[in-house]
ZATORKE-176602 format. One line per field, with one value per residue: residue number from 1; residue in three letters; z negated, x negated, y of N, C-alpha, C in turn. Coordinates in nm, 3 decimals, padded with zeros to 5 digits, m for minus. Example, Ala and Ser with C-alpha at 12.3 -4.5 7.8 and 13.67 -1.06 7.14 Angstrom:
# ZATORKE-176602
k	1,2
r	ALA,SER
n.z	m00.780,m00.708
n.x	m01.319,m01.285
n.y	m00.569,m00.225
ca.z	m00.780,m00.714
ca.x	m01.230,m01.367
ca.y	m00.450,m00.106
c.z	m00.780,m00.787
c.x	m01.320,m01.290
c.y	m00.330,00.003
***
This chain:
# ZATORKE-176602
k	1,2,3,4,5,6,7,8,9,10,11,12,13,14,15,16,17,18,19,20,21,22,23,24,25,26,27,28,29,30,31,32,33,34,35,36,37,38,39,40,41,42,43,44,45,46,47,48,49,50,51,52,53,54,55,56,57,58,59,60,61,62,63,64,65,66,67,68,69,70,71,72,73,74,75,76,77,78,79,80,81,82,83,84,85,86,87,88,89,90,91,92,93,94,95,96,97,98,99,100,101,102,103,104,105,106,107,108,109,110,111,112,113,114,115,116,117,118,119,120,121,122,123,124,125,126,127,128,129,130,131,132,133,134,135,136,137,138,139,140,141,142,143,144,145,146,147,148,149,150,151,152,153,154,155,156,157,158,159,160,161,162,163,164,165,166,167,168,169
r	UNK,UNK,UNK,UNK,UNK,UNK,UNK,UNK,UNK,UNK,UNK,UNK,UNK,UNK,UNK,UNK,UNK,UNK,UNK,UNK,UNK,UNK,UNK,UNK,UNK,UNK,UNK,UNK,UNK,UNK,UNK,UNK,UNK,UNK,UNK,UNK,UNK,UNK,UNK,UNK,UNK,UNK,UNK,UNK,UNK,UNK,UNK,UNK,UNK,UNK,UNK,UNK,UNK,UNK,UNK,UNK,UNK,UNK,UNK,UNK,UNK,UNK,UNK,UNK,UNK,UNK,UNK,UNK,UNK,UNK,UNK,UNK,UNK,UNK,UNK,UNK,UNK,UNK,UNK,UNK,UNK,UNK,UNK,UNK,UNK,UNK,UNK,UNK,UNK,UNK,UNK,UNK,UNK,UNK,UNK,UNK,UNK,UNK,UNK,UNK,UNK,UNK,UNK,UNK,UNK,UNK,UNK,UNK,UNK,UNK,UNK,UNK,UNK,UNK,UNK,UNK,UNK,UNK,UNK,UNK,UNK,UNK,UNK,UNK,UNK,UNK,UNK,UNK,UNK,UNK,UNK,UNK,UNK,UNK,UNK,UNK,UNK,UNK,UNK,UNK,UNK,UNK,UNK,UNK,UNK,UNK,UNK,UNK,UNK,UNK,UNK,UNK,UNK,UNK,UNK,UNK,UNK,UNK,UNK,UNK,UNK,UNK,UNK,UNK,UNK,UNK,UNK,UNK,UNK
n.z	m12.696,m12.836,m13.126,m13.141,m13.138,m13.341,m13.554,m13.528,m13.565,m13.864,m13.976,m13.890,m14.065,m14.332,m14.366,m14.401,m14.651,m14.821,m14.828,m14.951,m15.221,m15.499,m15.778,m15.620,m15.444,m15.514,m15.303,m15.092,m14.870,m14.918,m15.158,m15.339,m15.434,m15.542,m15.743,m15.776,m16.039,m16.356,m16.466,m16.777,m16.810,m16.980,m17.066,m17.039,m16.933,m16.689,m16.370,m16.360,m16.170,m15.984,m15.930,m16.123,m16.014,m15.732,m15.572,m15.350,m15.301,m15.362,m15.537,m15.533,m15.593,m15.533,m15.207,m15.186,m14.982,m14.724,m14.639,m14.407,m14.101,m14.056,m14.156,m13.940,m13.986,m14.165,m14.414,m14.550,m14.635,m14.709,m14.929,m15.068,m15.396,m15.407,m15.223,m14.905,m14.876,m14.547,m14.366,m14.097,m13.959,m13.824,m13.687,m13.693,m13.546,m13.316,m13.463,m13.669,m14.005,m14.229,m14.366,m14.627,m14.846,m15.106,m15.432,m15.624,m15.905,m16.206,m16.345,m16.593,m16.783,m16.721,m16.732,m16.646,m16.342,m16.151,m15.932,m15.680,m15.562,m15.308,m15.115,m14.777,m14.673,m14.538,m14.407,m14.232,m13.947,m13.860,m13.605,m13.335,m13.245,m12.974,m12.851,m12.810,m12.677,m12.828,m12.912,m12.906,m13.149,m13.399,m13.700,m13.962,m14.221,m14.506,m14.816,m15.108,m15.298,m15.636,m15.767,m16.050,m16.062,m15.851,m16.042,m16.143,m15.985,m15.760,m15.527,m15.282,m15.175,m14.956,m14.854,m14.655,m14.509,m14.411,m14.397,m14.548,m14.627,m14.725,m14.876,m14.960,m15.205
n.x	m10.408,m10.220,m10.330,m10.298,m10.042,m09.978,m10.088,m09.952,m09.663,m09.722,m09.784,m09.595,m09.397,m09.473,m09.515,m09.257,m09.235,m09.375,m09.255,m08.972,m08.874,m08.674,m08.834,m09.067,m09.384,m09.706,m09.891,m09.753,m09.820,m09.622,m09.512,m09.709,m09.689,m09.473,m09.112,m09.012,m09.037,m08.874,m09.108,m09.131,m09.311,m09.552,m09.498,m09.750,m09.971,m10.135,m10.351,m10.651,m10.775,m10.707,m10.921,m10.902,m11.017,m11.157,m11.454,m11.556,m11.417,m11.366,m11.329,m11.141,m10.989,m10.644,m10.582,m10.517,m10.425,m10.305,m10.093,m09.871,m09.831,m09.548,m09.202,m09.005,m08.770,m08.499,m08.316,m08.053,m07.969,m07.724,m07.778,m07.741,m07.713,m07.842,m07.998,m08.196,m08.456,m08.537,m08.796,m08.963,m09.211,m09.441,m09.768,m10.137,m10.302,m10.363,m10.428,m10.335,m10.237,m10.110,m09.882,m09.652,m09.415,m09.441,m09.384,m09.335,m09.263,m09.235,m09.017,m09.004,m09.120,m08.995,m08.746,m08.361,m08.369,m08.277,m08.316,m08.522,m08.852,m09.040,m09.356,m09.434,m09.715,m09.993,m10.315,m10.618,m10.819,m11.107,m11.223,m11.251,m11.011,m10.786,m10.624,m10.236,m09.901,m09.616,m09.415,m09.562,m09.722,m09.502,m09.432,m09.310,m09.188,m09.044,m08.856,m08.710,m08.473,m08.290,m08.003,m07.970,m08.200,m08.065,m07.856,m07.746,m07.922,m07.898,m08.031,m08.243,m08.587,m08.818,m09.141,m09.408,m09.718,m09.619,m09.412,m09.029,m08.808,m08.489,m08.167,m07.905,m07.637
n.y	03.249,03.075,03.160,03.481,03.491,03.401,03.538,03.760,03.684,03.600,03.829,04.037,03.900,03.932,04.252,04.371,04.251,04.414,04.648,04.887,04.769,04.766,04.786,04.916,04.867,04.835,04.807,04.943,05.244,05.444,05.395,05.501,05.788,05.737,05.909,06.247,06.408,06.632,06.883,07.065,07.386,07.566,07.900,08.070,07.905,07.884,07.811,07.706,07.691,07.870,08.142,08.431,08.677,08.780,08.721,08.756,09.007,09.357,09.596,09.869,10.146,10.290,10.440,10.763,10.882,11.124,11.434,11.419,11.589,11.735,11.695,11.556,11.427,11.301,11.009,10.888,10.541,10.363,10.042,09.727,09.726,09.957,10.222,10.298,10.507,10.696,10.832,11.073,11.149,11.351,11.348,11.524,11.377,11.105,10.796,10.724,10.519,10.278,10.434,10.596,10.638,10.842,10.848,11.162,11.181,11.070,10.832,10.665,10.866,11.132,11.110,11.131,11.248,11.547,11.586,11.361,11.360,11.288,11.217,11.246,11.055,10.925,10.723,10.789,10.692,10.641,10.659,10.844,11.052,11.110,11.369,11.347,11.302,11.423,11.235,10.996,10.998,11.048,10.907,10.649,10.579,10.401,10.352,10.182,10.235,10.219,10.163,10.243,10.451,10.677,10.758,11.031,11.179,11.436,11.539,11.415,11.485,11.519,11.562,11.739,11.853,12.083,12.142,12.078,11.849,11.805,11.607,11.601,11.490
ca.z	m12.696,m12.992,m13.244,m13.149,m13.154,m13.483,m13.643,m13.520,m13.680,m14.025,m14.035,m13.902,m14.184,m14.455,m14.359,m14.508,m14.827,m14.902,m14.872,m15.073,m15.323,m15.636,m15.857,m15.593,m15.445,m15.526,m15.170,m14.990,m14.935,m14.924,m15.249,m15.415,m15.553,m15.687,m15.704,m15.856,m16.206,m16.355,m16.657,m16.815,m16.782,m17.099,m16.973,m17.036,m16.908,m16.550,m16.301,m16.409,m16.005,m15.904,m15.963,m16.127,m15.972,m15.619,m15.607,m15.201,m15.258,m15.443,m15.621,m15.512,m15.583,m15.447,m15.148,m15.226,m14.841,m14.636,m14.605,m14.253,m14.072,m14.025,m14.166,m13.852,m13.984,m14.301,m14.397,m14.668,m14.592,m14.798,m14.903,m15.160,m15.542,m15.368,m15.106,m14.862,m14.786,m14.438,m14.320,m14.019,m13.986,m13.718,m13.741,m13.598,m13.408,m13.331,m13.577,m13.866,m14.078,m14.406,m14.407,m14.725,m14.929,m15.242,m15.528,m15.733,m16.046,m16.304,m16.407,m16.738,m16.843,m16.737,m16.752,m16.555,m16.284,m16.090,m15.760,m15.623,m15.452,m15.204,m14.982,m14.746,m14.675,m14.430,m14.433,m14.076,m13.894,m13.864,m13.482,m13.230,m13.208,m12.895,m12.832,m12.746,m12.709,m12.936,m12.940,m12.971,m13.304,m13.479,m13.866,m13.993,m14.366,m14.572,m14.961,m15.152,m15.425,m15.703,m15.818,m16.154,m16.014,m15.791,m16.086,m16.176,m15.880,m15.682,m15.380,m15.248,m15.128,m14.875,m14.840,m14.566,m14.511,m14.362,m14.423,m14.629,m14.614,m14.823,m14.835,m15.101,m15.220
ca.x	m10.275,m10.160,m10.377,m10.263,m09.857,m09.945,m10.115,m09.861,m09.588,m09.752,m09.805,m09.461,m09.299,m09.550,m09.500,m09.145,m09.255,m09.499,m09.145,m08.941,m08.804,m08.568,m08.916,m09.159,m09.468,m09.789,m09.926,m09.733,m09.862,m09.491,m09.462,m09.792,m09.683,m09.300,m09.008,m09.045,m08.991,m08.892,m09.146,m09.152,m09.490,m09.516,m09.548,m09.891,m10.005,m10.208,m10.386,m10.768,m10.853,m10.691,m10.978,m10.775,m11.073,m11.185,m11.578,m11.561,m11.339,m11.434,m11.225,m11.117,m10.807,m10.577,m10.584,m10.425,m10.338,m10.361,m09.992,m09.840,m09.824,m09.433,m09.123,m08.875,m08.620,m08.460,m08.187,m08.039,m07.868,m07.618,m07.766,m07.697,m07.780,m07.894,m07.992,m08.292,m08.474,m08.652,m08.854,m09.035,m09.342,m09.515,m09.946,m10.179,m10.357,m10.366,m10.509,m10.273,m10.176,m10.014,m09.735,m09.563,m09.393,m09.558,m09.343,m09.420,m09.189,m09.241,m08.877,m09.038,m09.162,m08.912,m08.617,m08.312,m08.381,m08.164,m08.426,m08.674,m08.946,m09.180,m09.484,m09.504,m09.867,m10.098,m10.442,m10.686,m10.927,m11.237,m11.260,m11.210,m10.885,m10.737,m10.448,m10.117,m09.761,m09.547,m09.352,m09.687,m09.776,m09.437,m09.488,m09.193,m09.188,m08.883,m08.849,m08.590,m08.435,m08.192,m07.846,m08.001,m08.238,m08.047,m07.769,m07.768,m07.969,m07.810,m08.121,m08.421,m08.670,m08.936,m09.232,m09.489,m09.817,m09.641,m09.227,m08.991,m08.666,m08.419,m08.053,m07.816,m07.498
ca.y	03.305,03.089,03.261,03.609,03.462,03.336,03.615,03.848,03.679,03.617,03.994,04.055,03.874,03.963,04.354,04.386,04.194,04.547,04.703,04.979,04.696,04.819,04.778,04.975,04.822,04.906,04.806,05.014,05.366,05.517,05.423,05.558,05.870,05.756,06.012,06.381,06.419,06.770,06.900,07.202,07.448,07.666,08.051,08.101,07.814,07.897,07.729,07.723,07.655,07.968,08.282,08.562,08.809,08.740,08.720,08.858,09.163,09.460,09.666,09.981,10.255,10.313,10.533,10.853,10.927,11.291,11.434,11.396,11.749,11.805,11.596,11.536,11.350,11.231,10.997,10.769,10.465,10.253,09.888,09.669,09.754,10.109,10.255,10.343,10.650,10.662,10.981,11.014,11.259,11.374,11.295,11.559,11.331,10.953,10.681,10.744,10.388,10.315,10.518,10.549,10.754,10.835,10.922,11.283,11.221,10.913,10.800,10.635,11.016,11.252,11.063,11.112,11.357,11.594,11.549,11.320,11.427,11.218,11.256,11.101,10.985,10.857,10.755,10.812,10.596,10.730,10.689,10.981,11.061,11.219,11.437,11.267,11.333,11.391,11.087,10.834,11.031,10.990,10.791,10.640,10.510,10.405,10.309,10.127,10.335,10.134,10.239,10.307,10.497,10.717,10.790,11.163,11.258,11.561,11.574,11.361,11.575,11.460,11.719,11.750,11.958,12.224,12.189,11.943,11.823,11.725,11.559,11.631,11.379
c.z	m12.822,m13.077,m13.253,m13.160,m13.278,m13.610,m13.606,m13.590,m13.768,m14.067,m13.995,m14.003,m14.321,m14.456,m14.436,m14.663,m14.901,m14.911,m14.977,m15.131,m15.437,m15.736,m15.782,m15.555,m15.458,m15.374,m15.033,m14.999,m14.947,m15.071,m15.387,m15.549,m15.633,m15.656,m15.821,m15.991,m16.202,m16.484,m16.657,m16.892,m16.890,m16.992,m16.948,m16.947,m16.740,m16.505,m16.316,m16.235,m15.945,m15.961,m16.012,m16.053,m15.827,m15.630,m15.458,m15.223,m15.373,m15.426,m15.613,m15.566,m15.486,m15.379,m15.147,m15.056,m14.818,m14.585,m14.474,m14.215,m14.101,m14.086,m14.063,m13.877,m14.111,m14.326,m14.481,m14.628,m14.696,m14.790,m15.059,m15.264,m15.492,m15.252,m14.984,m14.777,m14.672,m14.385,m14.213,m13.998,m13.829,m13.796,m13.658,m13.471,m13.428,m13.475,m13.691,m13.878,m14.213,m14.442,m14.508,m14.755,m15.072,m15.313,m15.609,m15.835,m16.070,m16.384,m16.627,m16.854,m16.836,m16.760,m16.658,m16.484,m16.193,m15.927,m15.800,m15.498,m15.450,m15.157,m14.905,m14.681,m14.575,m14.454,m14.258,m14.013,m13.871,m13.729,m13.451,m13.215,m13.124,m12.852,m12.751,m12.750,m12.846,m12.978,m12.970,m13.080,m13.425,m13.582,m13.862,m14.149,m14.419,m14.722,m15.020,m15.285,m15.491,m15.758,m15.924,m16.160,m15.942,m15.913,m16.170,m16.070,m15.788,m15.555,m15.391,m15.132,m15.085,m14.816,m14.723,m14.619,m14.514,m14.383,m14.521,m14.609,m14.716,m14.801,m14.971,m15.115,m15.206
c.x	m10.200,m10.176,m10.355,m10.160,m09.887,m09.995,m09.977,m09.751,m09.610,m09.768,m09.626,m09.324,m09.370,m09.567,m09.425,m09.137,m09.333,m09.401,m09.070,m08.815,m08.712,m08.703,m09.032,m09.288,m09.556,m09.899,m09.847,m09.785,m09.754,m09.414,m09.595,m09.767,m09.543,m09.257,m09.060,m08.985,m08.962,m08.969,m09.150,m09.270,m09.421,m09.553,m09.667,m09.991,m10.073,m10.297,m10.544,m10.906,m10.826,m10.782,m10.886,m10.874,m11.157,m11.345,m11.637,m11.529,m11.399,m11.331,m11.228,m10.995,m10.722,m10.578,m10.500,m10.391,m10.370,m10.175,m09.962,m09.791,m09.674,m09.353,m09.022,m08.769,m08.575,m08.297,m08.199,m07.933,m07.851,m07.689,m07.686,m07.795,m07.855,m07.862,m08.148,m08.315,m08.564,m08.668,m08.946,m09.064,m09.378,m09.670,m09.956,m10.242,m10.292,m10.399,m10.443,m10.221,m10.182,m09.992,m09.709,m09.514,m09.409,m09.442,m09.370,m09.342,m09.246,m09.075,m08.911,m09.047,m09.073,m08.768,m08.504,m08.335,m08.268,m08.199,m08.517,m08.745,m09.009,m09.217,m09.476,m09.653,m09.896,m10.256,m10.468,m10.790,m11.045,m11.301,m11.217,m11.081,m10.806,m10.584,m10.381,m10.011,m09.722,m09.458,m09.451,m09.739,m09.660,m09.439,m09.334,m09.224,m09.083,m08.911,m08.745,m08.541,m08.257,m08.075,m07.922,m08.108,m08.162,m07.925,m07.801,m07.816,m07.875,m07.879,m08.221,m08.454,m08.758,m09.050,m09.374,m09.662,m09.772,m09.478,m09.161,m08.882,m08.585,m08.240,m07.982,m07.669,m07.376
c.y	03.260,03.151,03.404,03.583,03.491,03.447,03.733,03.835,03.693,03.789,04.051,04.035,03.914,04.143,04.457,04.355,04.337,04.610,04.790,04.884,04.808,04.867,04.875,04.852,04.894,04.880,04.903,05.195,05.462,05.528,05.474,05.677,05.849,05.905,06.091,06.363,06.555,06.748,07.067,07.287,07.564,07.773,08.085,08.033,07.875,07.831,07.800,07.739,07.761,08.156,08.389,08.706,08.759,08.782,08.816,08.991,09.237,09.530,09.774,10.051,10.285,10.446,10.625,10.915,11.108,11.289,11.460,11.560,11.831,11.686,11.635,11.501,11.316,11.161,10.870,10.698,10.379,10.145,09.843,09.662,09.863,10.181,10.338,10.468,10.636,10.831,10.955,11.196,11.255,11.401,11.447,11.570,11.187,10.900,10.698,10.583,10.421,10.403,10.475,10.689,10.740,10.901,11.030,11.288,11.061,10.884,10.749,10.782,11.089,11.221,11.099,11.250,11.417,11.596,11.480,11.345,11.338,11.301,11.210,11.127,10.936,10.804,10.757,10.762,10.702,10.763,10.833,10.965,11.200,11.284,11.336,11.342,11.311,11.266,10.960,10.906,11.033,10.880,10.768,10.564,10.527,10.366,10.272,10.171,10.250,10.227,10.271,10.428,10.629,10.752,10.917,11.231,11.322,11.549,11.481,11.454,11.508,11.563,11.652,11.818,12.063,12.243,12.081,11.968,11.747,11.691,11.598,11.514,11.495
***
């Protein structure tokens, strides 16, 4: 019983001595790595550990999508520094994913336009896909369109397979 008192103290008082002193100990492991510094990483500079080309994945294009049968709905709402367009499609069957809407003008090329026109898009699983209601085949996709962007434009136009819709300011 003495020899366990006695080691217990000596480690009890010799615990605090490994302590976060003014100077740092190098026995304690709290003080191993020391406080953050800031440095400054030239631009170029990249991380030699991080692959820039993945050795698993394989490199494909981008899927140009199958346009959605009907556009139901359309509508632009107010945010901040723009404003978003959301359209919602009706599929012909099930299995439709990645919705989008695909842009058909290039702003760089034509410069300011008086309409933009989308697609919107789908791609389709390859399973069987069986008839449903109309309400479980409804798409919905939105896009975020910038004040600079949207200055001159008169209409966005959202086009289908089979109809399109558009909004005017």
């Amino acid at each position: 019983m003495r020899i366990i008192l006695t080691t217990a103290l000596v480690s009890a008082l010799a615990l605090p001595g490994c302590g976060g002193s003014s100077g740092g100990s190098a026995y304690n492991p709290l003080n191993w790595f020391g406080k953050s510094r800031n440095e400054t990483v030239a631009p170029e500079a990249t991380n030699a550990l991080i692959p820039q080309k993945s050795a698993f994945r394989r490199e494909r294009a981008a899927p140009e999508g199958v346009a959605v049968a009907q556009i139901l709905a359309l509508a632009i709402e107010p945010a901040a520094g723009g404003a978003i367009l959301r359209a919602t499609g009706l599929s012909p069957t099930l299995g439709a994913y990645d919705v989008r809407l695909v842009p058909e003008f290039d702003l760089e090329v034509d410069g300011p336009l008086q309409t933009l026109e989308y697609s919107l898009k789908t791609e389709y699983s390859t399973r069987s896909r069986p008839a449903a209601p109309q309400r479980s085949r409804e798409l919905t996709a939105a896009v975020f369109i910038s004040d600079e962007d949207l200055e001159g434009v008169r209409t966005i136009r959202v086009t289908g397979a089979e109809n399109a819709r558009s909004v005017r300011r």
